[in-house]
N, C-alpha and C positions, 0 to 999 in steps of 0.2 A: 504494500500500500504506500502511496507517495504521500507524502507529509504536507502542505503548504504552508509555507513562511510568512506571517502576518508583518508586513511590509513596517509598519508601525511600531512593535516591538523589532524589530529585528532590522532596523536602518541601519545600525550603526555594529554588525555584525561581520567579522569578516566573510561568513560563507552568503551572506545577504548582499554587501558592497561585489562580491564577485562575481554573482549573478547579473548585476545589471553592467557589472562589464565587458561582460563576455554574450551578451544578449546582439539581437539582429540591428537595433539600434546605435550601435556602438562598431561600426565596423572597422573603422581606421583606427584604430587601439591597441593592435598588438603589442606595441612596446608599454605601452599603461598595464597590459594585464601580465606582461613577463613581469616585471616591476614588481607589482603586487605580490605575484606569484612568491617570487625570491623573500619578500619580508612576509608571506602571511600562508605560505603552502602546508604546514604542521597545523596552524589554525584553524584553519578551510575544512582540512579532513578532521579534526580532533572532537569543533561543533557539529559538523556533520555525524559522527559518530556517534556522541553527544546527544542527540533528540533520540537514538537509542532508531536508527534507519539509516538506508546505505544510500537513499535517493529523495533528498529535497526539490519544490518545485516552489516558484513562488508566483506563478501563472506565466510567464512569460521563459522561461529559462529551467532546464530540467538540470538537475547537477547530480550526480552521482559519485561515490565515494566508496569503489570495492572495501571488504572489509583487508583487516590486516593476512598479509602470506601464512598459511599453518599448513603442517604437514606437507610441505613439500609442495602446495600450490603458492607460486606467487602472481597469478592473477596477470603473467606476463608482466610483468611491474607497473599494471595500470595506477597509479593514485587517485586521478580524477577524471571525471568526463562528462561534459555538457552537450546538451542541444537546447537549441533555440531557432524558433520556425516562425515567420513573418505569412499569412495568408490571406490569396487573392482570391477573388470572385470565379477565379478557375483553377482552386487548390493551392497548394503550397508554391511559394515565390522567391521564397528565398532560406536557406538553412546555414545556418551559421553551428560550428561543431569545434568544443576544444577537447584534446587528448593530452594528458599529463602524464608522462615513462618516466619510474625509477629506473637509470643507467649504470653502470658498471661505475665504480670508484666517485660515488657520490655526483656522481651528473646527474640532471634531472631533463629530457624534453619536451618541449611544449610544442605541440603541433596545434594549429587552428587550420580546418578546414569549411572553406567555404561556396556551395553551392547556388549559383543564381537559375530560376528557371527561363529558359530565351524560346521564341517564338520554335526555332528549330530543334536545337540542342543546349543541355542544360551548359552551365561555363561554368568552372569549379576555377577556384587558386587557392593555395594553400602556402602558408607561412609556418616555418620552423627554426626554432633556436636550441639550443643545448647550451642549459648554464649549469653553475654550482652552485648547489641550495645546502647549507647546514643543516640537517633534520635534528630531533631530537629523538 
C-alpha cells in the first residue's frame, strides 16, 4: 500500500523536499537534485523507512526506497527510485524517472531518465553522474 505525504506536515522533510524535485515540473535540475542527493541520501531513505513503507507518494511523484541488502540480496544496489508522470488528454506526456546505485568503493549513481511523448516517437535523454556520498 502507498503511503501519501500530507504536503503540510511534511514540507520541510527531506524525502518531501525531494519529491518535488525530482517531479515532471522541475526538469532542468539535475545538478539541484545531485546536490541534494550528496547532503541528504541517508535521510531520504532513513524517513522513508521510517513511516515503517518502502514506497511514498505525495500525489504527484512516487519514491520508493528498497529495503536494506539481507541474505545475500542487494536489490542490485538500488537505494532509491522515483516516477513522476505529467498527463494529457491522450494519456501520459511526459515521464520523468530517477534511479539511485550503491557503486563499488562508496560511489553512488544517479541516473534521471526522461521520457517525452512526440507525435511519432517517444524522445527519451537521460543524464548520469557518479559521485561520492559518505553513508552512515
Amino acid at each position: 500500500m502507498t503511503q501519501k505525504i500530507d504536503a503540510g506536515v511534511a514540507s520541510h522533510s527531506p524525502s518531501a523536499e525531494f519529491m518535488t524535485l525530482v517531479d515532471v515540473d522541475h526538469q532542468n535540475d539535475f545538478d539541484v537534485v545531485v546536490a541534494f542527493l550528496e547532503a541528504n541520501l541517508d535521510k531520504i531513505i532513513n524517513e522513508v523507512h521510517g513511516f515503517d513503507k518502502l514506497l511514498v507518494d505525495n500525489g504527484k511523484t512516487q519514491l520508493n526506497c528498497p529495503p536494506a541488502p539481507e541474505g545475500g540480496d542487494s536489490h542490485g544496489g538500488l537505494l532509491i527510485r522515483t516516477l513522476s508522470e505529467a498527463e494529457g488528454p491522450s494519456g501520459i506526456t511526459l515521464k520523468r524517472e530517477f534511479k539511485v546505485h550503491a557503486l563499488a568503493d562508496g560511489k553512488i549513481e544517479i541516473r534521471e531518465d526522461i521520457v517525452k511523448a512526440a507525435a511519432d516517437q517517444p524522445v527519451m535523454s537521460e543524464n548520469v553522474k557518479v559521485v561520492s556520498i559518505a553513508r552512515a
